[in-house]
N, C-alpha and C positions, 0 to 999 in steps of 0.2 A: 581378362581375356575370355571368351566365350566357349562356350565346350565344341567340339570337333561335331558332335550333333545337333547343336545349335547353327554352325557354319554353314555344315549340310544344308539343314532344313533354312535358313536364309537364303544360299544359292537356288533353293528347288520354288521358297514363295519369290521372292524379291525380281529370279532374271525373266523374262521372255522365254529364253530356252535355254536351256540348261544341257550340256552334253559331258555326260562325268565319262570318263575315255580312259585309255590306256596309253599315256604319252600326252602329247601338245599338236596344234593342228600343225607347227615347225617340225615334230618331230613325232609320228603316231608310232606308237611300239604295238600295233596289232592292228590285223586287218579288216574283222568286225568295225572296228572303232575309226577307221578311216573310211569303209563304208557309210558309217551313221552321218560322219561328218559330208560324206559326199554330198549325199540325198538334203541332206538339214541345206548345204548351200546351193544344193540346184534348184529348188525350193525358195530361193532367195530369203531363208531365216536370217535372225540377228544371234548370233551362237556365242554362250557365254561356257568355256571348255572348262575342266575339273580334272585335274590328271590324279587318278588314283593310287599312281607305282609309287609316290613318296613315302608311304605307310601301309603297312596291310588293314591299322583302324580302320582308315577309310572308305575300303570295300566292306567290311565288316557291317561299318554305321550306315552306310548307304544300304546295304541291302536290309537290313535290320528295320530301315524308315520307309523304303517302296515293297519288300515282300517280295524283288524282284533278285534272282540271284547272282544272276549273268552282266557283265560289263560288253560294251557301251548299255548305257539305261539316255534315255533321251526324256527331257521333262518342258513341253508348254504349258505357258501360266500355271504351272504349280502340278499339274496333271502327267503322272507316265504314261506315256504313249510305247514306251518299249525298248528292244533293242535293234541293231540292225537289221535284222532281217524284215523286221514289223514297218521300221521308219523306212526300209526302201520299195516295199510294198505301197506304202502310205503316199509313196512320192511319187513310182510308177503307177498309182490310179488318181492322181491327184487330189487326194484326198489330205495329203500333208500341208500343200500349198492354202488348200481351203480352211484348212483348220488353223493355219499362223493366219491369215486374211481374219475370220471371226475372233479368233484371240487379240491378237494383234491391229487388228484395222489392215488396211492393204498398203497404207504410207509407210511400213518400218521400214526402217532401214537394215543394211545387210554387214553391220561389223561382225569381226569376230572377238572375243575377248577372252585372256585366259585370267581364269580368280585361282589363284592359291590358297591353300588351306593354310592355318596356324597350326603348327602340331606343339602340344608343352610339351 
């Protein structure tokens, strides 16, 4: 099995975009993180979610691997872009939209997907 920072750092190279949250996009337990999520989909992102409340490791190792302290953290091709307030900036000057278009190409498509962590 992979260590809990290996997980991370797979979800942060491996997705398009990466939204590590509070809750599931079914069920967001906070309103930063329903924020990030808004913008990420007005934006028409392909959003791979991370819910952090199963463990406290998880916010730990995440912030431990961006530097960044605060939950939602929002990650294109492998790159933090921020938290809510950053992504919905990003999204109200359009600049979020341009930056999935150059990552991304402008044909992604817009699922959303939630990855689970393994915790041992």
């Amino acid at each position: 099995m992979k260590t809990l920072h290996e997980q991370i750092t797979d979800v942060i190279a491996e997705e398009p975009v990466a939204l590590f949250m509070k809750g599931t996009p079914q069920m967001v337990m906070c309103g930063n993180s329903l924020r990030a999520l808004q913008a990420l989909h007005g934006a028409g992102a392909p959003i791979t979610t991370v819910d952090i409340l199963p463990d406290p490791r998880i916010r730990q190792e995440l912030s431990a691997i961006s530097g960044w302290p605060t939950i939602p953290q929002v990650f294109v091709k492998g790159e933090l872009i921020g938290g809510a307030d950053i992504t919905e900036e990003l999204y109200a000057s359009g600049e979020l939209q341009a930056k999935l278009d150059e990552a991304l190409g402008s044909e992604h498509s817009q699922e959303v997907k939630v990855v689970t962590l393994e915790l041992g």
